[in-house]
C-alpha positions as CSV (number, residue, x, y, z in Angstrom):
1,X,82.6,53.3,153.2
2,X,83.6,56.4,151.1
3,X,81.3,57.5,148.2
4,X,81.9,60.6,146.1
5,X,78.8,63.2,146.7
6,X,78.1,64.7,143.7
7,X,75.8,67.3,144.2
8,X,78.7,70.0,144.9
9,X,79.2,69.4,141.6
10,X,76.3,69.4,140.1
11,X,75.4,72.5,142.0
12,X,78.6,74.1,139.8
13,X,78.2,72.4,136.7
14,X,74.6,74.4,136.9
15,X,76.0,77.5,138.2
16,X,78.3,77.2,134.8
17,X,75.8,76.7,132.4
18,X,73.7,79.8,133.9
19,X,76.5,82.3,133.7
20,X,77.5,80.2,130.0
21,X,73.7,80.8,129.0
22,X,74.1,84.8,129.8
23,X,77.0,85.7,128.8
24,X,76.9,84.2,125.0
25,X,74.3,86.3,123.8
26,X,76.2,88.9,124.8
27,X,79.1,88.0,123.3
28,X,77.2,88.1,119.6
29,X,76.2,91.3,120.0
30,X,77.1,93.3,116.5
31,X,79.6,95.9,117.1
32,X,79.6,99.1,114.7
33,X,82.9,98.8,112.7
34,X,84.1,101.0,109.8
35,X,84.9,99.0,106.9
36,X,88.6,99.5,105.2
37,X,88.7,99.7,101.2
38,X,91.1,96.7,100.5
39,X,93.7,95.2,98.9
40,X,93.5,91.8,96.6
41,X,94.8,90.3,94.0
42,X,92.7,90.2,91.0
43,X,90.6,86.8,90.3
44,X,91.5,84.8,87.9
45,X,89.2,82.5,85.5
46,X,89.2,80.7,82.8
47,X,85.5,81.4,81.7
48,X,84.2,85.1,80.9
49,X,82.4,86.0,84.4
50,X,78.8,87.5,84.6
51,X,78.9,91.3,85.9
52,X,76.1,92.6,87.7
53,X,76.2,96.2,88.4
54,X,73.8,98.7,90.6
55,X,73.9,102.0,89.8
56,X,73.0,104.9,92.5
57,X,70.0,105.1,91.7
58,X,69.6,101.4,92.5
59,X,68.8,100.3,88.7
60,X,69.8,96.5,88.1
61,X,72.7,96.0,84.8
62,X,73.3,92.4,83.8
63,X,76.3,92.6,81.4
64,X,76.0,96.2,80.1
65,X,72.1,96.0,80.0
66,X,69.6,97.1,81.9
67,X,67.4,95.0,83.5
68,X,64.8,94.7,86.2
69,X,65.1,93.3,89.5
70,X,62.7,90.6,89.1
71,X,63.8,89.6,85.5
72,X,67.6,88.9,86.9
73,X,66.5,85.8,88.5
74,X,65.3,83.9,84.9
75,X,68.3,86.0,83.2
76,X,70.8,84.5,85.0
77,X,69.0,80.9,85.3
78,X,69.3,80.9,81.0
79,X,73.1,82.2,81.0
80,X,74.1,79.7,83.3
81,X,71.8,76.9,82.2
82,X,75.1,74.2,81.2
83,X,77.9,76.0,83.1
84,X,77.4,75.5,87.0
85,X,80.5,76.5,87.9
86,X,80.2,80.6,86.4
87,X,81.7,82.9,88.3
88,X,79.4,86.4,88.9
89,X,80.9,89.6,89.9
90,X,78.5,91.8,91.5
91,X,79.6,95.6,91.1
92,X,77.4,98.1,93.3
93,X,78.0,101.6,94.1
94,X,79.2,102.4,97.5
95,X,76.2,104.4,98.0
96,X,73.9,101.5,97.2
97,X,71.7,100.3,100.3
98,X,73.5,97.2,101.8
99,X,70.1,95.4,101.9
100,X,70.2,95.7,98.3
101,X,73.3,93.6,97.3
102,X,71.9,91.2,100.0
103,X,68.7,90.6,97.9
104,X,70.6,90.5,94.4
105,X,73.0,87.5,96.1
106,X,70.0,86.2,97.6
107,X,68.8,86.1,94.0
108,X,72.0,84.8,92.6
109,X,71.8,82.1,95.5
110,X,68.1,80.9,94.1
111,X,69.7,80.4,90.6
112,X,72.0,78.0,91.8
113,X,75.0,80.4,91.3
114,X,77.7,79.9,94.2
115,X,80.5,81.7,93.3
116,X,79.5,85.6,93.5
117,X,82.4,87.7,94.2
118,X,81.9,91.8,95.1
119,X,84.3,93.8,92.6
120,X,86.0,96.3,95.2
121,X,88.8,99.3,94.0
122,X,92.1,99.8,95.6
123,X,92.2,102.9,97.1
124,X,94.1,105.8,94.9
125,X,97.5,105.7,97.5
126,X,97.5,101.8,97.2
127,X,96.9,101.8,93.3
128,X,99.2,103.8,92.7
129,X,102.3,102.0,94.5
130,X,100.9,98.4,93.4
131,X,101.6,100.1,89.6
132,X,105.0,101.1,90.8
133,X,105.8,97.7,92.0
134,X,104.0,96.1,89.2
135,X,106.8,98.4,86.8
136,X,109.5,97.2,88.9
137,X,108.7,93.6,89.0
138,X,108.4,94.0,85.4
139,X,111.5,95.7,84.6
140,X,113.4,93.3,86.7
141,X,112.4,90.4,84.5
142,X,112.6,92.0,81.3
143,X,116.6,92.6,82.7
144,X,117.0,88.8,83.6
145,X,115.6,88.1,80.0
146,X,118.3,86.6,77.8
């Protein structure tokens, strides 16, 4: 009579999970990263886009006016009141507090606004040869133009 013990393999099975159960939390461990400045193409959209902007000193401009932190919430909630699909860009200075931009998006997230995109600039190097290769690209078409 030959029967398949299974308790070998339960025994592994539970020394698997054990080393699983350690060694995930460890692999979620933050690691300290410097950011790059990056490269994108612009966005493009139909509709006129909301800007946000934080200044240095951490003041709060919807548009080009200045607003407080807690007014942004019923601000936004009228601009967008028939357009659900409005695109925000959120411009903060790259001195501003990370946990800042968090609680304007966390704002922007109560109001029912999904697409919030963070206005970045190219660094000076990059800028300067995507405007070289912009001119080419341009000058090659205007050459191919009847």
């Amino acid at each position: 009579m030959s029967e398949i013990n299974v308790t070998p393999m339960v025994d592994v099975m539970l020394v698997l999970l054990i080393v699983f159960m350690v060694a995930a939390p460890m692999m979620t461990v933050g690691v300290p990263v410097d950011l790059p400045k990056i490269q994108s193409k612009a966005l493009e959209s139909k509709t006129e886009p909301i800007v946000i902007s934080v200044n240095k000193e951490g003041q709060v401009f919807l548009k080009e006016h200045e607003t407080t932190f807690e007014a942004l919430l019923t601000q936004i909630k009228i601009l967008t009141k028939d357009k659900p699909d409005t695109r925000v860009y959120l411009r903060g200075d790259k001195d501003i507090s990370y946990g800042a931009i968090m609680a304007i998006m966390g704002r922007l997230n109560a109001a029912g606004i999904g697409k919030v995109a963070l206005v970045t600039e190219l660094p000076q190097a990059k800028a300067a040869a995507v405007e070289r290769a912009l001119e080419k690209t341009a000058a090659a078409a205007r050459s191919k133009a009847p």
